[in-house]
N, C-alpha and C positions, 0 to 999 in steps of 0.2 A: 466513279461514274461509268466507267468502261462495263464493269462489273454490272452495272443498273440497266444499262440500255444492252447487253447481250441478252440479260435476264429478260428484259419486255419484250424484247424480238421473240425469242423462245416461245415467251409466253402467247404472245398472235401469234404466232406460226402454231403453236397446240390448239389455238383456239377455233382459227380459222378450216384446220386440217378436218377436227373435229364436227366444227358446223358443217364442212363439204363432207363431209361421213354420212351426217344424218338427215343430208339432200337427197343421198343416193340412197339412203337407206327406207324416207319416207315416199318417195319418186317408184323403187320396185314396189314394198305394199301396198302404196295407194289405186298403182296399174293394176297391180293383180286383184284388189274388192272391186275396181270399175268397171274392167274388162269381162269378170265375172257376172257380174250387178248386169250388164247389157244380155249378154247371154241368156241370162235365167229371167231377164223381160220381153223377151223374147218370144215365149210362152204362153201372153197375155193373149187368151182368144185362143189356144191351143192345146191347153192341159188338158188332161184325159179325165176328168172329174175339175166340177165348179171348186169343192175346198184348193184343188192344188194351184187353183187360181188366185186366191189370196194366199194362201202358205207361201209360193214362189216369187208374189209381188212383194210380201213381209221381207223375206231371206234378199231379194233384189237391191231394196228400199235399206236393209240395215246395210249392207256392201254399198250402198252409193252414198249414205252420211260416213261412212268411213272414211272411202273414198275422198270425199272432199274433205274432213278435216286434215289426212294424209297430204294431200296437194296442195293444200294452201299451204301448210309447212313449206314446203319447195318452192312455191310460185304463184302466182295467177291460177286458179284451179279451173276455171273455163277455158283459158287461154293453153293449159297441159293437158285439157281432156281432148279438145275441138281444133286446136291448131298445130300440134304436133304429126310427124309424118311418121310414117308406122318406124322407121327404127328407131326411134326416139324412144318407143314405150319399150319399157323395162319388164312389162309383166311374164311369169312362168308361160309356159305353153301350155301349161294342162286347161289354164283356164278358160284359152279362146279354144279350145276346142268346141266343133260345133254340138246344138244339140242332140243331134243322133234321133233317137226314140227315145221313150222314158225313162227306158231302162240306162244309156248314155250319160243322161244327165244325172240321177242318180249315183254311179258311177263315181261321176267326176265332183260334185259335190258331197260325197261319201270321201274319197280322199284328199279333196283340199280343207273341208271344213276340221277332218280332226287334224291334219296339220296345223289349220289356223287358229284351233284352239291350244293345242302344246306351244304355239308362236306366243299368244294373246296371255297363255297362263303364267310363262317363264315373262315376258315384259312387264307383266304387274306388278311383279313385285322387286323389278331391277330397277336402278337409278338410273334415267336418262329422258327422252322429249319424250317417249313411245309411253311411258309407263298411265299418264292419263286416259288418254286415250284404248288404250290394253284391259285397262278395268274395266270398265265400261263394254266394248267391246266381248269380252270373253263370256260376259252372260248371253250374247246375242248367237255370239258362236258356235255356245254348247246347244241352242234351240237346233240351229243347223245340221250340226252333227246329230243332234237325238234325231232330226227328221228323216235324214239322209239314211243313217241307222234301220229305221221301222220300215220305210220303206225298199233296203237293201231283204232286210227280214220277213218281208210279205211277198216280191218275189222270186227270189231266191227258194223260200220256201213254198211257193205257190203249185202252179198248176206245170207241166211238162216245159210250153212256150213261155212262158215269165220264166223260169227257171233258163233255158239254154240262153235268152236275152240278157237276163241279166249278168250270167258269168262270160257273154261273149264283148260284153258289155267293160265290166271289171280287166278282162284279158286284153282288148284292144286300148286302154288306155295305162296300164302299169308304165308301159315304157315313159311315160312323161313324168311318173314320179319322185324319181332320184333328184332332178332341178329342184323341187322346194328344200332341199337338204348342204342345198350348195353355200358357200360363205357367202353373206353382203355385210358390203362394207359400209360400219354405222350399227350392225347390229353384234353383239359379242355374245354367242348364244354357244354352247355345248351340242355343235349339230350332230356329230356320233349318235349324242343319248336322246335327241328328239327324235333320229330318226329312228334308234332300235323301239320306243313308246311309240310311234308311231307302224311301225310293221305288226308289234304286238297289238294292238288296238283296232288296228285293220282286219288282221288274223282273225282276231276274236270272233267280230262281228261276220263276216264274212263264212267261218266254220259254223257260226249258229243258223246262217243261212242256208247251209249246205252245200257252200261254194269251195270251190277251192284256190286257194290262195294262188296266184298266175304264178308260170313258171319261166315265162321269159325273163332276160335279163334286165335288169334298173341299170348296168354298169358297165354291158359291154361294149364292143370296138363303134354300132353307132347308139348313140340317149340323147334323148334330148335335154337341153340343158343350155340352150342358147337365146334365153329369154331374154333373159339377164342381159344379155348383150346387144339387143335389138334384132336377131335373128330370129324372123318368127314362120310361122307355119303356112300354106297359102290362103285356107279360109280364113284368115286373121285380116287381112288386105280389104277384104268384102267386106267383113264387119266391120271394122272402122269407116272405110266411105259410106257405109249405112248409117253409122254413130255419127260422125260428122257435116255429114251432107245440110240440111238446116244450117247448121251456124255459120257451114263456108257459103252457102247460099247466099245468108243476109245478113253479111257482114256489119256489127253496128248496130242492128235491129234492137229494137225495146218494145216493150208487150205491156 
């Protein structure tokens, strides 16, 4: 009997350890397609051409059904998008970055989508809650990536001003890239080898743009990398009281 009941404690203690794993693990993803998702609707009334108006509403729209199947995982998903107070959100820093000019968001959509497609590809086919959702998901994310891709590719390769935008573009946001490469806990991934596919990946497209791959550091004395922790950037503050303002408004409200 002794033997039975150490063994069951064991057992809830693995079980529990585990599901609080995959709180924390669906709580940083879910932040980072929401926080995104706001950002790139942002836009709406703003793109530099009517197509990038539905392109960016599309790529917006798949990051916020993410987003919410991500959060209900954890919680209340209204209630972790609208009433949480900014250290609470988990999400990277690259994603609340603001949008800049187009060349900006580009940018920053160019490196979180192919991370989030090497995240989305290796979770398909691993065992655990993510793997549903990752299938599903990683068709939506390779559209992102090809967009993000063509349009690093047009100006990059464009005219004098698209060209110095867009590498000044790529060069001011590198430093927030080493965070998506950091451990969370709940997810068991080979970060090493996603992130060497992912420099390569980047490299690629980028040299066919005629950009050059930035030279500051991802590693040194300061990176950011304090997403994860609730530590986040000052335009991040602004965005959220934007994103929330409505729901703390009218508390209770039904439509």
């Amino acid at each position: 009997m002794p033997t039975t009941t150490a063994t069951t404690t064991a057992t809830t203690a693995a079980t529990t350890a585990a599901t609080t794993a995959a709180t924390t693990a669906a709580l940083a993803l879910g932040d980072d397609a929401l926080v995104l998702s706001h950002r790139l609707g942002e836009w709406m009334g703003h793109a530099p051409v009517l197509e990038e108006e539905v392109a960016l509403a599309n790529i917006a729209l798949d990051l916020l059904g993410q987003a919410r199947i991500l959060l209900s995982m954890a919680g209340d998903e209204d209630e972790l998008a609208y009433l949480r107070e900014e250290r609470a959100f988990r999400n990277i820093q690259l994603v609340e970055q603001p949008n800049g000019d187009f060349a900006h968001t580009i940018a920053r959509q160019l490196y979180f989508s192919t991370y989030q497609h090497l995240l989305y590809d290796r979770l398909a086919t691993a065992e655990g809650p993510f793997a549903g959702l990752a299938a599903k998901a990683v068709k939506e994310v390779a559209y992102h990536r090809d967009h993000a891709e063509q349009w690093t590719l047009r100006l990059g390769d464009g005219t004098e001003v698209s060209h110095e935008r867009m590498q000044r573009a790529c060069t001011a946001l590198w430093r927030f890239t080493a965070e998506m490469f950091r451990p969370v806990d709940g997810l068991d991934l080979d970060r090493a080898a996603m992130e060497a596919a992912w420099l390569e990946s980047v490299g690629h497209v980028l040299g066919r743009a005629g950009l050059a791959v930035p030279e500051g550091s991802r590693t040194g004395a300061w990176r950011a990398g304090a997403g994860r922790e609730g530590l986040h950037t000052e335009s991040f503050g602004r965005m959220l009281a934007e994103m929330q303002h409505l729901h703390r408004s009218h508390p209770g409200a039904s439509w």
